[in-house]
C-alpha positions in Angstrom: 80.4 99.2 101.2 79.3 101.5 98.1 77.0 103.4 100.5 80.3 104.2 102.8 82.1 105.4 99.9 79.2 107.8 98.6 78.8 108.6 102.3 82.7 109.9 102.5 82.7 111.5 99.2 79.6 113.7 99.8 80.8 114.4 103.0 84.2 115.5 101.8 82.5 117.9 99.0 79.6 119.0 101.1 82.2 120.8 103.6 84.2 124.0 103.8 87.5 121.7 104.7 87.3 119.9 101.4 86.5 122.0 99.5 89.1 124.5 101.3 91.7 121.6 101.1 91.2 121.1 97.0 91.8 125.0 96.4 94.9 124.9 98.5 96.5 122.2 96.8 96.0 123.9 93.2 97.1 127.3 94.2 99.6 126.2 95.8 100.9 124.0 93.2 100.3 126.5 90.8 102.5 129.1 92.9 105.4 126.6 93.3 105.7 125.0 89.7 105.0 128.2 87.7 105.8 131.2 89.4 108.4 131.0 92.9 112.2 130.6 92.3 112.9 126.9 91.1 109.7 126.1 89.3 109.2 124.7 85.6 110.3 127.3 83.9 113.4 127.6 85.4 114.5 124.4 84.5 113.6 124.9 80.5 113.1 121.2 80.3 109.2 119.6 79.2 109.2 117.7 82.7 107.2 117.9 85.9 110.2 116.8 88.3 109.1 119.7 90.8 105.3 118.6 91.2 106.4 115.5 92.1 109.3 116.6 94.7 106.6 119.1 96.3 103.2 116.8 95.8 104.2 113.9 98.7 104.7 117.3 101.3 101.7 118.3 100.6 99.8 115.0 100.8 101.8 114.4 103.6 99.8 117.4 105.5 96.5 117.0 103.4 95.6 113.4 103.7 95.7 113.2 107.2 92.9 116.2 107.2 91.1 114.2 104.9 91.5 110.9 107.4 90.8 112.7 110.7 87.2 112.0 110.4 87.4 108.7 109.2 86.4 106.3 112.6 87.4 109.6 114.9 84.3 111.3 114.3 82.5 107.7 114.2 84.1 107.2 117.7 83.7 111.0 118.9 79.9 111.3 118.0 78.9 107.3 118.7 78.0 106.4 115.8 79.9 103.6 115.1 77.8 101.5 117.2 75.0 102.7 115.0 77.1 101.5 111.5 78.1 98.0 113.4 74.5 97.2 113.4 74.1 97.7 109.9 74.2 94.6 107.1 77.7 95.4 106.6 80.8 93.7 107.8 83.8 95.5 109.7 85.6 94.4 107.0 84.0 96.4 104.6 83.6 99.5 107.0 87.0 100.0 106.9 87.7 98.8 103.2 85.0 101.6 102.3 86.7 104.3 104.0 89.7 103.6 102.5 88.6 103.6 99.1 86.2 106.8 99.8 89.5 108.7 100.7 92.0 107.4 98.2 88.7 107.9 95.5 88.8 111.7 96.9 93.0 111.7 96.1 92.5 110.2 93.0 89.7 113.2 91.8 92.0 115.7 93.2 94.8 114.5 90.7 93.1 114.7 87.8 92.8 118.1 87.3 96.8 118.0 87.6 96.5 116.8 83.8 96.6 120.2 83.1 100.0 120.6 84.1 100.6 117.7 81.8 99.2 119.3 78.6 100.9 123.0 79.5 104.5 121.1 79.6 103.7 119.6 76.4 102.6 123.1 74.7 105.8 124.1 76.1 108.0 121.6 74.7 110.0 121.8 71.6 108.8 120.9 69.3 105.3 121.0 70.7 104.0 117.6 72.4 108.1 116.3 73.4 107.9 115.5 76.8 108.9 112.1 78.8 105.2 110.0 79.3 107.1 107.3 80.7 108.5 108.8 83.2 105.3 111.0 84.0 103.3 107.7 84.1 106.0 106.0 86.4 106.0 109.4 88.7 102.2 109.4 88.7 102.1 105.6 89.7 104.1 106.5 92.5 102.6 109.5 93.9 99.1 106.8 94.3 100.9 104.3 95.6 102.5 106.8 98.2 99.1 108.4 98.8 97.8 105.1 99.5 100.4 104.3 102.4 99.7 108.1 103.8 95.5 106.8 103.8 96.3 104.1 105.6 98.6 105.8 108.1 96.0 108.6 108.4 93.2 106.5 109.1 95.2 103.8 111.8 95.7 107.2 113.5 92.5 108.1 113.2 91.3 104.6 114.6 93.6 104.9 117.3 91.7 108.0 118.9 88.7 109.4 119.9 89.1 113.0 118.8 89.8 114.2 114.8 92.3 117.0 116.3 94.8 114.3 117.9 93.7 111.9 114.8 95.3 114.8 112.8 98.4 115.7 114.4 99.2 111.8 114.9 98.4 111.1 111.2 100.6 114.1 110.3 103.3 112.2 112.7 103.0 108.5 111.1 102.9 109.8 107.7 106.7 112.2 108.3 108.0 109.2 110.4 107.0 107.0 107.4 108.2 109.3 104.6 111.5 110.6 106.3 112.4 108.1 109.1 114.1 105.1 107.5 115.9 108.0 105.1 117.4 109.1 107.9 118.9 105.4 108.9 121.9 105.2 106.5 121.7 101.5 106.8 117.7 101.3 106.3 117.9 104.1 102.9 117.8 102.0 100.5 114.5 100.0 102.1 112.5 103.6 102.9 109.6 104.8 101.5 111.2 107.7 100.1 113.6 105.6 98.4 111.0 103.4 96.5 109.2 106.2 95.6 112.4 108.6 94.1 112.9 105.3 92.2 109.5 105.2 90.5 109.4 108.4 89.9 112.0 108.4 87.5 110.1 106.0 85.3 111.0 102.9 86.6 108.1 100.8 87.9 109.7 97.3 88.9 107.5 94.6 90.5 109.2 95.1 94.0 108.3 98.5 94.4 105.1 98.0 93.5 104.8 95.3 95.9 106.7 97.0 98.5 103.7 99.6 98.5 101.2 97.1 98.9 103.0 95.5 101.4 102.7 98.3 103.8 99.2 99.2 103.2 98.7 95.5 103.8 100.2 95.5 107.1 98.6 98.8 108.0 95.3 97.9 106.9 95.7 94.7 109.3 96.6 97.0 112.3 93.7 99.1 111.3 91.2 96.0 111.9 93.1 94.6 114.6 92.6 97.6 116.5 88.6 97.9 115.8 88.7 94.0 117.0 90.5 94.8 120.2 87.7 98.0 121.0 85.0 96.3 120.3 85.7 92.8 121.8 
């Protein structure tokens, strides 16, 4: 499983896409929380409220770029066959993809600390900002990035070809962020919902469960469909 996760991470860094995709998420946070109408500044509070209203759109279209490849390429290039024969099981394949793409969303967060430190040179007096609710905001960006892997990557099992793994990716992970909002009756069990409430500092057990729940579930379709191709 290690050597699937060092074998999506030097992949990822190795190409003009990641590499591409990391640069566009920085300047383009950069551009929206410090400089465009509405950004940080504006709001003369030591809080980071519009990184993490803008950060699930952007992972929303990122992650599935990320996930195209995942088994697509595998399936596009037959290779797969090649990594079934290989000492490792199918439950580790896919566990090892996973992780190798929620490791890359977790190394493109980091440098987001920066924002972090500039609110609290900003603050007044220097250093007063919220942590609590920055933690609970950052806990639920992961767990929400972790439901877009998993949706990007069942699409990308799904399909033969990392173009229609994309667009269907982008697809599950806007039905899955915006559907149930729209369903007054369903709000209050969406994704976006949970999410909103964690990122106002409050990280309660049922959230957090609610997260792995789906990823569960997803993660059981993902392997289910693998089973059913290669019965």
């Amino acid at each position: 499983m290690l050597a699937i996760i060092r074998k999506e991470l030097s992949h990822f860094f190795s190409s003009f896409l990641g590499l591409g995709i990391m640069t566009a998420f920085y300047v383009l946070m950069g551009i929206y929380l410090w400089w465009l109408d509405g950004n940080i500044l504006d709001y003369g509070f030591a809080e980071m409220q519009v990184f993490f209203d803008l950060s699930p759109w952007f992972f929303l279209f990122f992650i599935p770029a990320i996930s195209m490849r995942s088994f697509a390429e595998e399936f596009e290039m037959r290779t797969f066959d090649l990594l079934r024969t290989l000492p490792v099981s199918m439950n580790s394949i896919v566990i090892g993809k996973l992780l190798g793409t929620f490791i890359l969303v977790l190394i493109i967060l980091i440098p987001t600390g920066i924002f972090v430190y500039s609110i609290g040179q900003l603050g007044s007096p220097e250093g007063n900002y919220d942590a609590s609710l920055i933690i609970g905001a950052y806990t639920a960006l992961i767990l929400l990035c972790a439901v877009f892997i998993c949706l990007s990557t069942l699409a990308s099992v799904l399909v033969s070809k990392q173009s229609l793994a994309f667009v269907l990716g982008l697809v599950f992970n806007f039905a899955c962020w915006q559907g149930l909002q729209e369903i007054p009756a369903m709000e209050t069990w969406s994704v976006y919902a949970h999410y909103q409430q964690m990122s106002k500092g409050v990280i309660d057990g049922s959230s957090v469960l609610y997260f792995v729940g789906i990823c569960s579930i997803l993660i059981g379709l993902i392997r289910l469909r693998l089973d059913l191709k290669f019965a």
